[in-house]
C-alpha positions as CSV (number, residue, x, y, z in Angstrom):
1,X,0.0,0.0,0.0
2,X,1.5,3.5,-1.0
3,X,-0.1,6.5,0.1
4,X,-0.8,9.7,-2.7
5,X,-2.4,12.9,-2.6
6,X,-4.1,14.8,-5.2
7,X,-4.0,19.1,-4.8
8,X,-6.5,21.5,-5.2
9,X,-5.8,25.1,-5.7
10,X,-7.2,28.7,-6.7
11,X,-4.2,30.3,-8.9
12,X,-4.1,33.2,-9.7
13,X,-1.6,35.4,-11.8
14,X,1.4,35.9,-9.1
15,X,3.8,33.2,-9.6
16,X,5.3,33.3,-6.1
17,X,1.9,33.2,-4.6
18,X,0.5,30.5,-6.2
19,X,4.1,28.8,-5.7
20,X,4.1,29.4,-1.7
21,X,0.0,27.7,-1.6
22,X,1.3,24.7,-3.5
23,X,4.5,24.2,-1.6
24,X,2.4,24.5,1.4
25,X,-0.1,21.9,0.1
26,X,3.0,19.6,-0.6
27,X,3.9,19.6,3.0
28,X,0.2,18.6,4.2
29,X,0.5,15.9,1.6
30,X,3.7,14.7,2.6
31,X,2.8,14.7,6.7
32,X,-0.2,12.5,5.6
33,X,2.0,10.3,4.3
34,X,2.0,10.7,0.4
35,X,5.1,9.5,-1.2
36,X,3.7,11.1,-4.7
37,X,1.3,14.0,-5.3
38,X,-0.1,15.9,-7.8
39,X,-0.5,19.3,-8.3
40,X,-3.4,20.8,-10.4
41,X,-3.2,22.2,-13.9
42,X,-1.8,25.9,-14.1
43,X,-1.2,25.7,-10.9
44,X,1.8,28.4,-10.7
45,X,-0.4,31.2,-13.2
46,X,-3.9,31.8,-14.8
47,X,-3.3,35.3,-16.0
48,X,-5.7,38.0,-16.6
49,X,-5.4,36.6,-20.4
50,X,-4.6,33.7,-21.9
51,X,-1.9,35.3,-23.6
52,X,-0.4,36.1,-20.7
53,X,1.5,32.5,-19.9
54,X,4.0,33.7,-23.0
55,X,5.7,36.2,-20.2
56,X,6.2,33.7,-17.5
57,X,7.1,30.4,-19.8
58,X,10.2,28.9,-18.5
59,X,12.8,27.2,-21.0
60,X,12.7,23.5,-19.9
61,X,15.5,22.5,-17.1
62,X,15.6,25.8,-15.1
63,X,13.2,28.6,-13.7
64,X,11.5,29.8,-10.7
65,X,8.3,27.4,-10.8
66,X,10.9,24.5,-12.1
67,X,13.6,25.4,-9.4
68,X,10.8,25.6,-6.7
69,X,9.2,22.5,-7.7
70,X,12.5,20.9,-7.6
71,X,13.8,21.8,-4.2
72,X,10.3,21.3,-2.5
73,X,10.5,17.4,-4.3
74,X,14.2,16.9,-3.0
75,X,13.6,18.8,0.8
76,X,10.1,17.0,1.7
77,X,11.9,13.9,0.2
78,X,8.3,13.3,-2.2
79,X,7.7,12.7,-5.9
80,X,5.9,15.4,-7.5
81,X,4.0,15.7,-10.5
82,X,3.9,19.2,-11.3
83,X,0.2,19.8,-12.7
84,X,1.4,22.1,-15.7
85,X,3.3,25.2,-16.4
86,X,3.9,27.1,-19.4
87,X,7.2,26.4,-21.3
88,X,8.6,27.4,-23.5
89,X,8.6,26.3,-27.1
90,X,11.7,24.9,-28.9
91,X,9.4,24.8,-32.5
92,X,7.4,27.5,-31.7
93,X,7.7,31.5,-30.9
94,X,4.9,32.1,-31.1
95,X,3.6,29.9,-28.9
96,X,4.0,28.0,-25.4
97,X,3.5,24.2,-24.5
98,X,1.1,23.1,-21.4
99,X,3.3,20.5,-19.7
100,X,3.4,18.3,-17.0
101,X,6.5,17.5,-15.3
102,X,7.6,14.7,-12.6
103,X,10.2,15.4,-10.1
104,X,11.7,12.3,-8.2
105,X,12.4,12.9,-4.5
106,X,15.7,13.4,-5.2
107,X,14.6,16.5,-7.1
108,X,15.4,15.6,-10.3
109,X,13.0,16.2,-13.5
110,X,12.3,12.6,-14.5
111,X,9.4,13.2,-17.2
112,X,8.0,15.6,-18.8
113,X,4.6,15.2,-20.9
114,X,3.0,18.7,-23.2
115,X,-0.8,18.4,-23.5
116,X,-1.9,16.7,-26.4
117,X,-5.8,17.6,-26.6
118,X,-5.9,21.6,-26.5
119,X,-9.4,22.5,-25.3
120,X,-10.9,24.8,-28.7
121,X,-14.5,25.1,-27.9
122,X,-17.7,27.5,-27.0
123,X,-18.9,26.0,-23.3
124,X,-22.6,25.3,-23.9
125,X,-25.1,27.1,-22.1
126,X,-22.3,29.7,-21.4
127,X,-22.9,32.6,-24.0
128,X,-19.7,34.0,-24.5
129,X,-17.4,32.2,-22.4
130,X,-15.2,30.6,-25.4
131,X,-11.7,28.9,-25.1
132,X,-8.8,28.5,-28.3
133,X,-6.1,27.1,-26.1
134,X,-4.5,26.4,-29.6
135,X,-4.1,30.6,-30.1
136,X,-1.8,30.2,-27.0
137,X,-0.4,26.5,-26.1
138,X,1.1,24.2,-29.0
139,X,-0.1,20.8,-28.5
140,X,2.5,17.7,-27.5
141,X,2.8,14.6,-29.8
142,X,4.0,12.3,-26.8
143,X,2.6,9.4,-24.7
144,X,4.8,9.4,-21.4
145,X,4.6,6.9,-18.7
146,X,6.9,7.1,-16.2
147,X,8.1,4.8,-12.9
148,X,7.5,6.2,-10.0
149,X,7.6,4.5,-6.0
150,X,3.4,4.5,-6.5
151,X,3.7,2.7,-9.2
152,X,3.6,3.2,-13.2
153,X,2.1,6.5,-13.9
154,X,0.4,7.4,-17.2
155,X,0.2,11.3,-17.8
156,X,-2.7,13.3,-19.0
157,X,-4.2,16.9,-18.5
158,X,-7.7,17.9,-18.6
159,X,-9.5,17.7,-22.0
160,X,-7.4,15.0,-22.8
161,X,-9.6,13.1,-20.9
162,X,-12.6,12.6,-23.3
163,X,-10.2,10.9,-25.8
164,X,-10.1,7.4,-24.6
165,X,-8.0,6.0,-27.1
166,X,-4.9,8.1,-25.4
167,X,-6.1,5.9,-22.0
168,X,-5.5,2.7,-23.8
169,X,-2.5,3.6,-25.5
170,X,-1.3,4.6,-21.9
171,X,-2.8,0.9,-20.4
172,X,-0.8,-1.0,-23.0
173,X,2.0,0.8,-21.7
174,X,1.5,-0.3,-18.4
175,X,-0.1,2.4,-16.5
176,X,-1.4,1.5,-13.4
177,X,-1.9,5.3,-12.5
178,X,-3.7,7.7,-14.6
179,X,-2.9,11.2,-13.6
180,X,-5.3,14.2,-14.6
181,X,-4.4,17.6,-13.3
182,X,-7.3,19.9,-15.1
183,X,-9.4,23.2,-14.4
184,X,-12.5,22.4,-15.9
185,X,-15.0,24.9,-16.4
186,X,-18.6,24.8,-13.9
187,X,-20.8,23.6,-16.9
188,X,-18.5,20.7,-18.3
189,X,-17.8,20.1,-15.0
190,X,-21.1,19.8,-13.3
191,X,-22.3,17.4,-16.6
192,X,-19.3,15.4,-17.2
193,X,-16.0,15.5,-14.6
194,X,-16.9,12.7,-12.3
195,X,-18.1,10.4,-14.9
196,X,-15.6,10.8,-17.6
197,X,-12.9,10.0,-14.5
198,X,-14.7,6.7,-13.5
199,X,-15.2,5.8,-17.3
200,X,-11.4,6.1,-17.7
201,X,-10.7,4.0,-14.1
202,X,-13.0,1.4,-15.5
203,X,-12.2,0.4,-18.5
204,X,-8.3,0.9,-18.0
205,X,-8.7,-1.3,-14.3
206,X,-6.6,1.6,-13.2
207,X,-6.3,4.4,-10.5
208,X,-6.9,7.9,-11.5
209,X,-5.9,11.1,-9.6
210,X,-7.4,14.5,-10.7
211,X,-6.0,17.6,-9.0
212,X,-8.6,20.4,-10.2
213,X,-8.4,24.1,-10.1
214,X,-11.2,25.6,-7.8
215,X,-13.5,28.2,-7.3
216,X,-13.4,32.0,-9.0
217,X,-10.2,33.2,-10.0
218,X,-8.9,36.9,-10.1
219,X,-9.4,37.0,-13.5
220,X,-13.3,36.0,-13.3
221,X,-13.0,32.6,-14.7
222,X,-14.4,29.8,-12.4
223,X,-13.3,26.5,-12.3
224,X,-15.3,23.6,-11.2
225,X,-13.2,21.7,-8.8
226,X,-13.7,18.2,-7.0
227,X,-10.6,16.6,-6.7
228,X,-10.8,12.9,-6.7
229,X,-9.1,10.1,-6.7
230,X,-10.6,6.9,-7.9
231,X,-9.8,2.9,-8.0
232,X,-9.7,0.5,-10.7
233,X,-13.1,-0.4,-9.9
234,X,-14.6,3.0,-10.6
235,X,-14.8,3.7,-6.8
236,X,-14.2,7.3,-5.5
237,X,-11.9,6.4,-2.5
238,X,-11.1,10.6,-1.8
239,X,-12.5,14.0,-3.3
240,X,-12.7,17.1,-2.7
241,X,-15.3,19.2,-3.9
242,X,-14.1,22.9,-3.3
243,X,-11.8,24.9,-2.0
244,X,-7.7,24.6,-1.4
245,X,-6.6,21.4,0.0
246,X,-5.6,18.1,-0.2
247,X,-6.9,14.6,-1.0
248,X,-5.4,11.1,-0.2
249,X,-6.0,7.6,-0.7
250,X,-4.0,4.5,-0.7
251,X,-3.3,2.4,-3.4
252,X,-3.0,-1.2,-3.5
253,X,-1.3,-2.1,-6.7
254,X,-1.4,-6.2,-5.4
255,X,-5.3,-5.6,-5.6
256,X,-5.3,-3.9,-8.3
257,X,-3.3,-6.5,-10.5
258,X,-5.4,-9.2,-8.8
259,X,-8.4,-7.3,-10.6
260,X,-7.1,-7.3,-13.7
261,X,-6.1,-11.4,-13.4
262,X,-10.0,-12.2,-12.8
263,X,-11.6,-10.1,-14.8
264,X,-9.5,-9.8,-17.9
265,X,-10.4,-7.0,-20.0
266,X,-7.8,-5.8,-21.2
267,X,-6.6,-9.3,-22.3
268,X,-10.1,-9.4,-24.3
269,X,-9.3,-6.0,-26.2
270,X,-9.8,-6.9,-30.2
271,X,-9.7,-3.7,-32.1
């Protein structure tokens, strides 16, 4: 059994600020125990504009949010996977990439994964409130799994959930973790977060964290929140559904791969 903890914050646009909360929130993780958590997505900026993440992108390997990240990982002596951050782009000037990346407790950068699925639509029953991620973020090409003391992590952020095919790629990888830092809007939220993250638990037999982003942010957005994290059965064994804080839940990988030996699906997978 290993402990983990899945983060939910309220960012807002100064990068020290939000980089004290999550530090904080890494500590209360690590003192329950966690040997891995996970920080939500954007979690060290969401800028009065989107276009704002170009000023603050770090180049990959160095940076206040990487340099923090790393110390905090090496000084509480936890794995951290770092939500996302803006980086920036070694194809693109014009644009930024929203990546993830895992810190060993060591404080070394083991992994980094760039969002795939860049979240380009008009939120129904929202008039007005509209989203071209794409204007801003290039998208990643990428499937990462990476070892980790929890166990074999597959990473994904936000809207990359409702593409199930980049769930079973990460399954026949190995993944027995599927990580989902996000800040989902109220609507999408409130109509599809919870079941979309048991879906993917379910038919991948495989744990899922998602650290959310919660509540109204300074530049009016709100983000839906409920942190959870979920079994391989589908079962929600921690959430949280507003506010800053933390959620854990231990995971029981000799369960999990018991599971998967008597009810086979993923040995029965034809296309």
């Amino acid at each position: 059994m290993t402990t983990v903890a899945a983060i939910q914050m309220t960012s807002g646009p100064d990068v020290a600020a939000n980089l004290q909360v999550a530090q904080r929130l890494l500590a209360d993780a690590r003192a329950r125990g966690a040997t891995l958590a996970l920080l939500p997505e954007n979690f060290n900026f969401i800028g009065q504009r989107d276009a704002d993440k170009k000023a603050i992108a770090e180049r990959h390997g160095h940076g206040l949010t990487q340099d923090t990240m790393a110390a905090t990982a090496q000084k509480l002596g936890i794995w951290i996977i770092a939500g996302t951050q803006p980086l920036k782009s070694d194809n693109d000037d014009t644009r930024v990439t929203n990546s993830t990346l895992v810190y060993g407790s060591d404080g070394s950068c083991v992994a980094r994964y760039d969002k795939i699925h860049l979240f380009d639509v008009n939120v129904p029953n929202k008039p007005g409130e509209s989203y071209h991620e794409s204007a801003q973020v290039a998208p990643g090409r990428d499937v990462v799994v990476v070892d980790t003391p929890a166990g074999r992590v597959g990473l994904s952020v936000c809207y990359d959930m409702r593409f199930p095919e980049l769930y079973r790629r990460l399954s026949a990888l190995g993944a027995d973790i599927l990580v989902m830092p996000a800040a989902f809007t109220v609507p999408t939220g409130r109509a599809h977060w919870e079941v979309l993250l048991r879906a993917r638990a379910i038919e991948n037999l495989s744990y899922v964290l998602a650290a959310a982003q919660s509540g109204v942010h300074p530049n009016d957005r709100e983000t839906f929140g409920d942190t959870l994290i979920i079994d391989y059965w589908g079962r929600v064994l921690g959430r949280l559904p507003r506010g800053t804080g933390v959620v854990t839940a231990d995971i029981d990988l000799q369960a999990m791969v018991a599971t998967r030996a008597g009810f086979p699906s993923l040995q029965h997978r034809v296309l």
